[in-house]
C-alpha distance (Angstrom), angle and dihedral (degrees) to the residues before:
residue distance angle dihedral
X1 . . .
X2 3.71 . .
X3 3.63 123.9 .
X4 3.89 107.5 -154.0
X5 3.08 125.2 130.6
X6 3.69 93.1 -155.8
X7 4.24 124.0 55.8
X8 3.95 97.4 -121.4
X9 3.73 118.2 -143.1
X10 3.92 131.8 -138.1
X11 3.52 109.3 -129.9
X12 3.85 109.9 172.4
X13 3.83 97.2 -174.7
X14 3.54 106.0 -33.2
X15 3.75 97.7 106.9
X16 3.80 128.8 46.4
X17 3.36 133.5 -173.1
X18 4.16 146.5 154.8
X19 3.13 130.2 -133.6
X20 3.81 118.1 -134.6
X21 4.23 123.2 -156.7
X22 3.50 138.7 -163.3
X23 3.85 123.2 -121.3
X24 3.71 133.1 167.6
X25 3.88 109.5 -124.0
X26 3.27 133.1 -170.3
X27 3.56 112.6 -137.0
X28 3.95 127.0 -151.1
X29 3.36 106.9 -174.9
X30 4.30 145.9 -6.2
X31 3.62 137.9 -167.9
X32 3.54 143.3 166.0
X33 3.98 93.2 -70.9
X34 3.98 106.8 34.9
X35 3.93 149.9 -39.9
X36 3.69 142.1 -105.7
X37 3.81 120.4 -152.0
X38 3.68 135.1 145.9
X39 3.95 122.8 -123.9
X40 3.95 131.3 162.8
X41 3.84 90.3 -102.4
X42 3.53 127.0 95.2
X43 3.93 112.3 -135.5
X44 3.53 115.0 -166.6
X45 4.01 114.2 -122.0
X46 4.32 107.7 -101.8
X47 3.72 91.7 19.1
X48 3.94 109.6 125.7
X49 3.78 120.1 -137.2
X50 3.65 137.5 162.9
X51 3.84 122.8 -109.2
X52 3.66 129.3 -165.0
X53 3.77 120.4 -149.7
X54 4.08 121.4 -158.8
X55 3.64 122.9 -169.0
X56 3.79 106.9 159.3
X57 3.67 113.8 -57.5
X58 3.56 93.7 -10.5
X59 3.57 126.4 92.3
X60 3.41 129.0 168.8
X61 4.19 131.2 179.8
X62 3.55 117.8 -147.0
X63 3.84 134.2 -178.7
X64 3.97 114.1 -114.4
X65 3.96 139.0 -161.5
X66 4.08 111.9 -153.5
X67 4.04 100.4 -129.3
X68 3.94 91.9 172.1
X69 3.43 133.2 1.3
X70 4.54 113.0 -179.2
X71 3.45 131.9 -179.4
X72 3.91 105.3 -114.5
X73 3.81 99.5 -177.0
X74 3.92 135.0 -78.5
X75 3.83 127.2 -76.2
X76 4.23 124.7 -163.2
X77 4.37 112.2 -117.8
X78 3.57 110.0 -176.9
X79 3.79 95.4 -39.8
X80 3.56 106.3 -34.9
X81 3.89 125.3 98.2
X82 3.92 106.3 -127.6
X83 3.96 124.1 -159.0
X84 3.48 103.2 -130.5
X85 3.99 120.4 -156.3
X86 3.67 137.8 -164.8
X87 3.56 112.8 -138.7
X88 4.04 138.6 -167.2
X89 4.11 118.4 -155.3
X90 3.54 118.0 -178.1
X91 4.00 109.4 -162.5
X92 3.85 128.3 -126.3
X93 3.69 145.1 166.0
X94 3.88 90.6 44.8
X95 3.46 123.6 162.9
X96 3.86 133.5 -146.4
X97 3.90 86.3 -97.1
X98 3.45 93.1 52.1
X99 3.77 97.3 43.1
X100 3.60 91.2 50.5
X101 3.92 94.3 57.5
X102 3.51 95.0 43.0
X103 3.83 82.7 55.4
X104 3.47 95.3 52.7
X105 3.70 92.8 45.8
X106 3.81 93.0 49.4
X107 3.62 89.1 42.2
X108 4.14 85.9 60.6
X109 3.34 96.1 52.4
X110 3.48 104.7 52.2
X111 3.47 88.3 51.1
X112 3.96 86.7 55.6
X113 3.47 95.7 52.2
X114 3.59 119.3 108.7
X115 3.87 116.4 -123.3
X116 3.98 118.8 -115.1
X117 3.60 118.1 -93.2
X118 3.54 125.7 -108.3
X119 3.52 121.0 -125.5
């Protein structure tokens, strides 16, 4: 006897779908064209994702292609042993909106960044 709830469906190939996660990163550096930040997920180079940046108040989602994605080592969380990767995202399909925030967010940073020291 089954117990569903729900009738389930066979679908042999007539729907697709993708399944999208959540993962802290931590991000190394931006520009106008893409960002490179590690995270403990691998992302397989061409595959598109979305990214959201923060920065204060402002947060901004952009769409993402995966140029590289390496294995940079393992760290310990809690007690598990994480892969950790280092990944490259170039941006695309922005619009004006979009472009303009990441502006403004760019714009903030390298106003925050320290100048070089001089020897």
């Amino acid at each position: 006897m089954d117990k569903r709830r729900f009738p389930r469906f066979e679908v042999t190939g007539k729907i697709e779908g993708e399944v999208i996660f959540s993962a802290a990163i931590d991000i190394r550096d931006i520009s106008r064209g893409g960002v490179r930040f590690k995270t403990t997920r691998r992302l397989n180079p061409h595959s598109r994702c979305t990214i959201t940046l923060n920065l204060g108040e402002k947060k901004i989602r952009l769409k993402g292609r995966v140029v590289r994605s390496i294995l940079q080592g393992t760290q310990h969380i809690d007690s598990d042993v994480v892969p950790i990767y280092e990944v490259a995202m170039e941006f695309f399909e922005m619009d004006e909106q979009e472009q303009k925030e990441l502006d403004r967010i760019l714009q903030e940073l390298s106003h925050s960044e320290e100048p070089p020291e001089k020897a």
